[in-house]
N, C-alpha and C positions, 0 to 999 in steps of 0.2 A: 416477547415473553421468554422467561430463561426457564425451562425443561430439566429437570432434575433429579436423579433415584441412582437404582442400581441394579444389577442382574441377582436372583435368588435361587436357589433349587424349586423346581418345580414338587409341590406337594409340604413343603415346609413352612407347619403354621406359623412360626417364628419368621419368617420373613428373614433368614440372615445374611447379609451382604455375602457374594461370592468374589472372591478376589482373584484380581488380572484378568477381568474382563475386556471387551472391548467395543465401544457403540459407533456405526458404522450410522453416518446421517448422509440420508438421501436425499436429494430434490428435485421434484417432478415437475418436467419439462411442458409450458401450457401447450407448445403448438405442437407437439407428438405424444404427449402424456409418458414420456417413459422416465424413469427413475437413475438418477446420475448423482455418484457417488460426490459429497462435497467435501466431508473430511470424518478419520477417524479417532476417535475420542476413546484415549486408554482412562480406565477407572484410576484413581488418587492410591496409589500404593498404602496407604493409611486407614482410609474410611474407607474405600472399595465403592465412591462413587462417581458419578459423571454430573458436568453442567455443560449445560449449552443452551445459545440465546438463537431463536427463530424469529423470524419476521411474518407477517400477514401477509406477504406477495408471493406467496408461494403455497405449495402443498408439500409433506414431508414423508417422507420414510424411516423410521429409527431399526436399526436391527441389533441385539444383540447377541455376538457370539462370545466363545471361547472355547480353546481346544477342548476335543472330544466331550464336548454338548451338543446337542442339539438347537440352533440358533432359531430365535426368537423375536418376531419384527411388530412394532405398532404403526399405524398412520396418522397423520396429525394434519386438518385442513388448514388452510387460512382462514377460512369459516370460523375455526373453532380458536384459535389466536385470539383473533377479532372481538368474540365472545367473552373470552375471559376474562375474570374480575381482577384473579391474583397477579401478582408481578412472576413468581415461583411454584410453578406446577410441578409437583413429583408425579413421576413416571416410574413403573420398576415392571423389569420383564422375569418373567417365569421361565426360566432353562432346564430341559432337563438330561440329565447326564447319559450320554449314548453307553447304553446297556444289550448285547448283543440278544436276543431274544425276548427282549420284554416287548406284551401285545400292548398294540393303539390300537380303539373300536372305532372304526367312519362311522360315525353315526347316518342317518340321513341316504344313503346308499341304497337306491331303489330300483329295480325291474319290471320291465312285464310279465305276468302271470305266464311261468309255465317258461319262461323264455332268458335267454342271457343277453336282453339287448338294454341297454339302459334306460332311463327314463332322464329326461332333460333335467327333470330338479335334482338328478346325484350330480350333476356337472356342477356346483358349485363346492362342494364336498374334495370332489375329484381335484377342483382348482385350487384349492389349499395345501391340500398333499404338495400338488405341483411346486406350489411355495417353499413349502419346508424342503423338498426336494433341492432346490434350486438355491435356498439358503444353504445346503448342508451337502454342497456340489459333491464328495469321496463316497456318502454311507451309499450303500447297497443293500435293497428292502425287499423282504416279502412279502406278497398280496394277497392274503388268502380269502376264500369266500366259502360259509359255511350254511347248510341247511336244517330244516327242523325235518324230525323223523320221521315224518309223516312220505309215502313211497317206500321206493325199493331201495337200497344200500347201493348197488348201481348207477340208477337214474339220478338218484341227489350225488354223488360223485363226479357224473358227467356234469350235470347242469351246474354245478359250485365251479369243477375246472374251468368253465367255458365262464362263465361269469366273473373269472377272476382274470382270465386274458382280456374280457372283454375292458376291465378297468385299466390294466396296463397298455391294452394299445390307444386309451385315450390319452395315457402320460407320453405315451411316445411317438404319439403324431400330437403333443403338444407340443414336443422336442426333449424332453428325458431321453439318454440313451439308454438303449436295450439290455446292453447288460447290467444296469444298475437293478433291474426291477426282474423278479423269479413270482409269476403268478402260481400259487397254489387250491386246489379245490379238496379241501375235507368231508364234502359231504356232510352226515351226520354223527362222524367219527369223534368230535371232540364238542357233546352238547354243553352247555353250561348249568345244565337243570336236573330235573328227574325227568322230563318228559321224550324220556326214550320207547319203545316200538310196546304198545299194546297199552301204554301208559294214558289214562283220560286226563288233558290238562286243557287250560284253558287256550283261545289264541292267542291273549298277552303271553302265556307262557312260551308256545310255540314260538311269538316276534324275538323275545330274549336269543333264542338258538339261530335265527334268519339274522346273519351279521357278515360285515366286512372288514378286516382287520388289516394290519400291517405289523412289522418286527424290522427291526434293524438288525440284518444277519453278516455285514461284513462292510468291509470299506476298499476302494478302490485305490491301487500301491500308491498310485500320484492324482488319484482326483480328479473331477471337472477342472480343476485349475490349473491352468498351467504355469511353472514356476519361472518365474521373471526374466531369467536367462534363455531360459525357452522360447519367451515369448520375443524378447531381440531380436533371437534367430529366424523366428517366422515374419518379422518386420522387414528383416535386410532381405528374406527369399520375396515376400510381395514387390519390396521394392525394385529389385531387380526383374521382375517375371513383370512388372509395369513397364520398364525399360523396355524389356524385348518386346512388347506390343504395342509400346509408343515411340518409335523412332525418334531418335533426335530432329528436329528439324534446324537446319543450316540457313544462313544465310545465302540467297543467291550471289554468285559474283556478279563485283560490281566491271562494269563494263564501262571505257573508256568512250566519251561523248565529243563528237568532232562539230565544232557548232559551223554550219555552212554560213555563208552570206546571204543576206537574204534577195537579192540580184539574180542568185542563179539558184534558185526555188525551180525544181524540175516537174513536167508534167506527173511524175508518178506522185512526185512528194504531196501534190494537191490533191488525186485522189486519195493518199493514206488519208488526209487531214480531214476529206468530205464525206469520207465511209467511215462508219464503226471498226474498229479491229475484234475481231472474235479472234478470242487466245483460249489456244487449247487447255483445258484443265483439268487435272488429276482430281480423283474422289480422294476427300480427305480420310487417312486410318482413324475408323473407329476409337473414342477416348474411352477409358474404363472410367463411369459413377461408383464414386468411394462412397461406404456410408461407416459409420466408425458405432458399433455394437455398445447399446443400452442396457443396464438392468431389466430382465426378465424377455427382451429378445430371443429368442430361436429360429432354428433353419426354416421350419413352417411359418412361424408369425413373418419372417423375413422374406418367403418366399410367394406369403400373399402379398405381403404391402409392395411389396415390387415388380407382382405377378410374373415370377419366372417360377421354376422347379429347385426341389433344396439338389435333385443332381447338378444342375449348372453349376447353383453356387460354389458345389465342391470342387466342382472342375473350374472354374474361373481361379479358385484361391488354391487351390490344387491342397483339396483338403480330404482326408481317410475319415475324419466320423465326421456326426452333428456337433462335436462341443464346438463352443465360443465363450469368449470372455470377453468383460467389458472394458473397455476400448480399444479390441482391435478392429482394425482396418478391414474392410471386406470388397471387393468388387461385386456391385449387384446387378450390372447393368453395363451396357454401352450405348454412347450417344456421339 
């Protein structure tokens, strides 16, 4: 089936093609499920669209970016291939332009009464963030969590602060790094209603004010990415840092062989021939397990599926934060 559209401004009834986009198609791996980039597809300098043909043997990932928007992904089954009648599906993603302080409402973002601990149904909420996070590796966001007026000016202060760290340490033991994310708690400082202190409103009104938001307040000098020459250089150091914990191994010398007669076959030479020889032998150095980094992989996902600690991993790859990009090289293990 050939997949076809184009990226738009997000909020633009018009639907107007945006130009020099770019659609990034992924294909998800059945026997690890992870997402591996297959090729990127610049938009037709002209019409500002994209084609591409997908098969049924697979499941897909489309993402659209372009500079300073915010990127944009659909998924596509083989399922749904399979299903379709058309020969030519349009597709068109909604982008919208990274605007330094404009609010995103999480919908869906729940706790316990009284308490800043989450509830397992904001985890899927939380996992979307993660995405656009992870699609838009530079921006740098605010978290803020806000209360309805109901208490003291205080109390909804503390408990908004602590509910809004509590969101970002679930981004960052997903593997977001910490400085991308600035949790804020406003308390009842910024309601959206009338229902301020002494005010009779209703609890729909009060839910409108109980919210969790984010802002895009800045972007990081060089990104989650690391730029390509950068990235050699940390290939040629692993390669080398594998040298030095994999020795070469040599051939033994070959040793000249004096063939006897078989006449004068001596008493010891028949014992060697009727006993075993036990040869002393050296434990073999440890070999480092490479595993080469998936879309949407992190030090924690990384760090279960191979059950070690993301400290090792740093120390194996002799690395200063959590970033990774996809396909480098990691040492996860030894065997």
């Amino acid at each position: 089936v050939t997949y076809a559209g184009y990226a738009y401004q997000l909020g633009d009834k018009n639907k107007k093609p945006i130009p020099n986009a770019t659609i990034k198609v992924y294909k998800k791996l059945k026997k690890t499920g992870k997402y591996v980039l297959l090729e990127k597809l610049k938009t037709d300098p002209k019409t500002h669209k994209y084609k591409v043909e997908l098969g049924s043997e697979h499941d897909y990932k489309l993402t659209a970016t372009k500079e300073k928007y915010l990127a944009s992904s659909k998924y596509i089954t083989g399922l749904d291939i399979e299903e379709e009648d058309e020969e030519t599906v349009e597709l068109l993603f909604a982008i919208d332009k990274i605007s330094k302080d404009k609010t995103y409402t999480l919908n869906n973002i729940y706790y316990d009464y009284n308490s800043a601990d989450l509830r397992s149904e904001s985890e899927g909420v939380l996992d979307t963030l993660y995405s656009l996070l992870m699609d838009n590796p530079s921006i740098i966001i605010e978290l803020s969590s806000h209360t309805d007026s109901r208490g003291s000016k205080s109390y909804n202060g503390r408990l908004s602060q602590a509910r809004a760290e509590s969101c970002v340490r679930y981004l960052i033991e997903a593997g977001i790094i910490e400085k991308r994310l600035v949790p804020m708690g406003y308390g009842e400082s910024k309601l959206l209603n009338r229902c301020a202190d002494g005010v009779d409103c209703s609890e729909d009104e009060h839910q409108v004010n109980r919210r969790t938001e984010f802002k895009v307040i800045g972007e990081l000098e060089e990104g989650f990415i690391i730029p390509e020459e950068k990235r050699v250089e940390d290939m040629e150091a692993l390669e080398e840092m594998y040298k030095e914990e994999s020795p070469e191994i040599t051939e033994p010398e070959k040793q000249e062989v004096v063939e006897e007669p078989k006449e004068e076959i001596i008493e010891e030479q028949i014992e060697e021939i009727a006993e075993p020889i036990v040869e002393e032998t050296t434990e073999a150095e440890p070999q480092p397990v490479i595993y080469v980094v998936q879309p949407g992989n992190t030090m924690y996902s990384l760090s279960r599926q191979f059950n070690t600690s993301v400290d090792n991993l740093k120390k194996w790859n002799k690395l200063t934060s959590n970033a990774l990009f996809v396909g480098q090289e990691l040492v996860v293990g030894w065997e």
